[in-house]
Backbone as CSV, one residue per row, in Angstrom:
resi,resn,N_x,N_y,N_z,CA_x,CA_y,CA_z,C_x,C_y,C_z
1,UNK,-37.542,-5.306,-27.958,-36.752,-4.171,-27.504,-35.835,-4.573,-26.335
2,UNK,-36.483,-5.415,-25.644,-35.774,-5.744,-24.213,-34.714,-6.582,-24.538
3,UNK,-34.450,-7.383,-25.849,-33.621,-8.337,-26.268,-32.969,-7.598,-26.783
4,UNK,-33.116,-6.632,-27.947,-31.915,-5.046,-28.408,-31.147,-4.397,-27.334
5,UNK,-31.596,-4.391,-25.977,-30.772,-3.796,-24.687,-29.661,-4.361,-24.500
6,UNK,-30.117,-5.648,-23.829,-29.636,-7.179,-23.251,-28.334,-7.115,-24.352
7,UNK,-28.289,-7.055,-25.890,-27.596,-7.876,-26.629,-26.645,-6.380,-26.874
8,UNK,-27.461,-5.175,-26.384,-26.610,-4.027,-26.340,-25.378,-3.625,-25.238
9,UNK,-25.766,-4.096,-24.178,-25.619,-4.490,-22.953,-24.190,-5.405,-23.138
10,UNK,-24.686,-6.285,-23.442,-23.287,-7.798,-23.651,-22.095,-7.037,-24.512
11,UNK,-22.584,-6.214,-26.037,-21.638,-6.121,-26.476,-20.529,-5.213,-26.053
12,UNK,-21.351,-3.995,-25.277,-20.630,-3.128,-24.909,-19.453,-3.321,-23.658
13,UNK,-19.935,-4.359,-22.804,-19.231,-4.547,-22.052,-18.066,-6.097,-22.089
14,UNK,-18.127,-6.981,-23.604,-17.273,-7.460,-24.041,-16.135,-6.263,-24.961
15,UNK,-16.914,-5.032,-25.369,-15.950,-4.039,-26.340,-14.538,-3.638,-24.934
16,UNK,-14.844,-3.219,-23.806,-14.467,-2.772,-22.880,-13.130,-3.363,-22.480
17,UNK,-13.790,-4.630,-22.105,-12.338,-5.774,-22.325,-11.523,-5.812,-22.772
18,UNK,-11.858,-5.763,-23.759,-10.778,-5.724,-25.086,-9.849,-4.677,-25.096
19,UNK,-10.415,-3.183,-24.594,-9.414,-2.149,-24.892,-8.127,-2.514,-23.337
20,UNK,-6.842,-2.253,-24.214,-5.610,-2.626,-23.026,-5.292,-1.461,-22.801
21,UNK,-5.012,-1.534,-21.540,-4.608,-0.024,-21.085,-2.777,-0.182,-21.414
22,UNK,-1.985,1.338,-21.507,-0.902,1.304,-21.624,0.047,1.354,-20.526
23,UNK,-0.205,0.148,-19.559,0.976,-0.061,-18.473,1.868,-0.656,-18.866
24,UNK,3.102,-0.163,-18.365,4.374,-1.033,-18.541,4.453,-2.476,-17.420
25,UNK,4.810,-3.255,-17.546,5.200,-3.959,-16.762,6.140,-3.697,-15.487
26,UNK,5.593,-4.326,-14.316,6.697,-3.657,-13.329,8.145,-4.073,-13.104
27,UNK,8.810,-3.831,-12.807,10.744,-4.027,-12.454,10.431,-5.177,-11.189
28,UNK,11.724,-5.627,-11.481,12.046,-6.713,-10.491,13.261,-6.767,-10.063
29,UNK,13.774,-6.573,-8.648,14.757,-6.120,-8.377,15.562,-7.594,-8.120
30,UNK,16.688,-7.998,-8.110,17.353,-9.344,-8.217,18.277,-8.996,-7.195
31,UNK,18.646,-10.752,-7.066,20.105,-10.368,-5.564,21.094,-10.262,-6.283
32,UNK,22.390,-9.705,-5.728,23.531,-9.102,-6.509,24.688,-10.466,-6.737
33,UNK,25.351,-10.467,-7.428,25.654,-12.063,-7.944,27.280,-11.374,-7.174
34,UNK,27.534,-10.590,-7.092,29.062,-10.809,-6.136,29.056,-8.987,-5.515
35,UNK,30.365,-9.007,-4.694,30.280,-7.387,-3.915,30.749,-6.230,-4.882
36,UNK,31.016,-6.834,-6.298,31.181,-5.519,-6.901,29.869,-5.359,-7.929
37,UNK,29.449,-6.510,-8.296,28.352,-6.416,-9.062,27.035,-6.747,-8.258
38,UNK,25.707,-5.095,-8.326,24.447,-5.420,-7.342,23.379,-4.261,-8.270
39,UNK,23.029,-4.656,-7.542,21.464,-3.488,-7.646,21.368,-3.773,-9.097
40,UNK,20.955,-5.340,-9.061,20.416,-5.463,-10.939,18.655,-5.351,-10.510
41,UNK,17.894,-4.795,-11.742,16.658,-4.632,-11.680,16.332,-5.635,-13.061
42,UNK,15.520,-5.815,-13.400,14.709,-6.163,-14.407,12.847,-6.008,-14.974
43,UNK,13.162,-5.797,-16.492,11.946,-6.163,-16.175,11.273,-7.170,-17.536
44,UNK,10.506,-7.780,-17.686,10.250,-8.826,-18.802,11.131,-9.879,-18.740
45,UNK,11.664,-9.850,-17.777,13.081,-10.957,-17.635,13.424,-11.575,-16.716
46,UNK,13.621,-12.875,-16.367,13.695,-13.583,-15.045,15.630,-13.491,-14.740
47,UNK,15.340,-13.541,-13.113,17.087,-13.205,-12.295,17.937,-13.819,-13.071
48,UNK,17.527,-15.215,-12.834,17.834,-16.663,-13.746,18.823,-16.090,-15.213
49,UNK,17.658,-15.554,-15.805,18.739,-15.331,-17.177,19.053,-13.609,-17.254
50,UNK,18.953,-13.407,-16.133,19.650,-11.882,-16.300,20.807,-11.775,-16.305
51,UNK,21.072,-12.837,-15.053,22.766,-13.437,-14.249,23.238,-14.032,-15.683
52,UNK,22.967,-14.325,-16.303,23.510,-15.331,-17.230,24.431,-14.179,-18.353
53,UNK,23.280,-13.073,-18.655,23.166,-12.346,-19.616,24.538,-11.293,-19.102
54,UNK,24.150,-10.751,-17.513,25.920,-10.020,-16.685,26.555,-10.882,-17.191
55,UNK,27.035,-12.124,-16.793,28.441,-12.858,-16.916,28.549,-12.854,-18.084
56,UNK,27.768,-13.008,-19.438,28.349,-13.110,-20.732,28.995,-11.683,-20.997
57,UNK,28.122,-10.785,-20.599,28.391,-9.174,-20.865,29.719,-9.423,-20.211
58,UNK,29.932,-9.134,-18.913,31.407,-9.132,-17.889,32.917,-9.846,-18.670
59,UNK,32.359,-10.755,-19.510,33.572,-11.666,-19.887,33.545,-10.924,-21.569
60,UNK,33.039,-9.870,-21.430,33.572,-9.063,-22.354,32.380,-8.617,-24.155
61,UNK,31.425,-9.979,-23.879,30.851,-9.896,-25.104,29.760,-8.775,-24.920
62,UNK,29.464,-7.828,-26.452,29.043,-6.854,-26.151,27.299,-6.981,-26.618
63,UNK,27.411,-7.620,-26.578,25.253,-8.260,-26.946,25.280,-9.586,-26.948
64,UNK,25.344,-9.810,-25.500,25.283,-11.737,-25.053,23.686,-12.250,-24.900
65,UNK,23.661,-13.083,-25.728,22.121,-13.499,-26.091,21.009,-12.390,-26.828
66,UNK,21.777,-11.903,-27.684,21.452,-11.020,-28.208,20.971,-9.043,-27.968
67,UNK,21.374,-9.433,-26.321,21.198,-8.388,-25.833,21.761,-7.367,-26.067
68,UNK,21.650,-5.954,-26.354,22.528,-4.620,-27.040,22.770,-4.047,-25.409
69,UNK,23.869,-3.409,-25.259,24.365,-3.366,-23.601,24.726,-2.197,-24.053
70,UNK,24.396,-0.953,-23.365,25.693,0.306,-22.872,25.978,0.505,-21.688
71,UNK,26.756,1.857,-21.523,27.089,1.854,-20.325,27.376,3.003,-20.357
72,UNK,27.299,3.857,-18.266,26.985,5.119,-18.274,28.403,5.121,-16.950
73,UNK,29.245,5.755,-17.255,29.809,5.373,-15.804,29.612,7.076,-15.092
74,UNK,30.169,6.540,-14.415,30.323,7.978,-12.684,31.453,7.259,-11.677
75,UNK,31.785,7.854,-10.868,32.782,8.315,-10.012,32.934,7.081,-9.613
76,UNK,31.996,6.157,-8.640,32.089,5.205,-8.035,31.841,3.887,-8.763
77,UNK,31.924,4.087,-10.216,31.567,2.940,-10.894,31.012,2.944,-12.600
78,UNK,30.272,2.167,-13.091,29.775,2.493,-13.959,27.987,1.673,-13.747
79,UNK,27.188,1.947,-14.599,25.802,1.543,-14.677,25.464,0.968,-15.956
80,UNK,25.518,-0.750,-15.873,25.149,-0.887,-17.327,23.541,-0.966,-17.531
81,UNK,23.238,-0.923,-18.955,21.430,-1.157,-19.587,21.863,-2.039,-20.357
82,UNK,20.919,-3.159,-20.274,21.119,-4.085,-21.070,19.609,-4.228,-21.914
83,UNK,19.105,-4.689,-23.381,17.698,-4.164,-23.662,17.592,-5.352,-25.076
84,UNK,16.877,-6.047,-24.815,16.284,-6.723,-26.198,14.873,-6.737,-26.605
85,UNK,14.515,-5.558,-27.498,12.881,-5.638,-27.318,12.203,-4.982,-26.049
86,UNK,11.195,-5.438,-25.533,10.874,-5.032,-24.084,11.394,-5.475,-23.358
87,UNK,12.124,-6.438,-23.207,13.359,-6.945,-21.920,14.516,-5.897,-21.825
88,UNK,14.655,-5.615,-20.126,15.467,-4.609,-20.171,16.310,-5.516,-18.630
89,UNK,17.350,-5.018,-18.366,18.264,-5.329,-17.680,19.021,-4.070,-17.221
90,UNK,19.109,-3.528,-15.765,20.148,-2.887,-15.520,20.986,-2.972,-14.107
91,UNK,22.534,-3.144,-14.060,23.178,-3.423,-13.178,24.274,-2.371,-13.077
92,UNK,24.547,-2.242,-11.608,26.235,-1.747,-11.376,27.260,-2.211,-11.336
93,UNK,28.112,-1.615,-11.536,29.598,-2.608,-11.004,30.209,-1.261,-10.494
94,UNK,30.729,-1.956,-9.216,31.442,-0.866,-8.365,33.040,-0.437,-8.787
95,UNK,33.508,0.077,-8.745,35.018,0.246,-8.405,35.963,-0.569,-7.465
């Protein structure tokens, strides 16, 4: 009986493990690559190839490295999203 506990015991608390909770990953805020372009965040995605991913976007292409890009503008600018999968990307560009 004491070995039915024990082996009851183990499994239940290897079952436990296993279940993943549903957190997102957290954002990562990056330095701004010039004074009109800042406040890029990320998340699933390193600065490194975020910067890479703005300048392809900026020079006009509209899903650089496969990334699908829109854009939301307002008064002082516009706000792009950049999104492949769970990689997300978002930056300003000022006026």
């Amino acid at each position: 009986m004491r070995m039915f506990l024990a082996l009851l015991a183990v499994t239940l608390s290897a079952a436990t493990m296993l279940v993943a909770t549903a957190s997102a990953s957290p954002t990562k805020a990056c330095h701004n690559i010039s004074d009109t372009v800042g406040n890029i965040t990320v998340r699933n995605l390193t600065c490194k190839r975020a910067k890479k991913v703005i300048r392809s976007h900026l020079k006009g292409r509209m899903t650089p490295f496969g990334f699908t890009c829109t854009q939301k503008r307002f008064e002082g600018g516009v706000t792009n999203r950049c999104e492949k999968g769970r990689k997300r990307l978002v930056y300003s560009l000022a006026d």
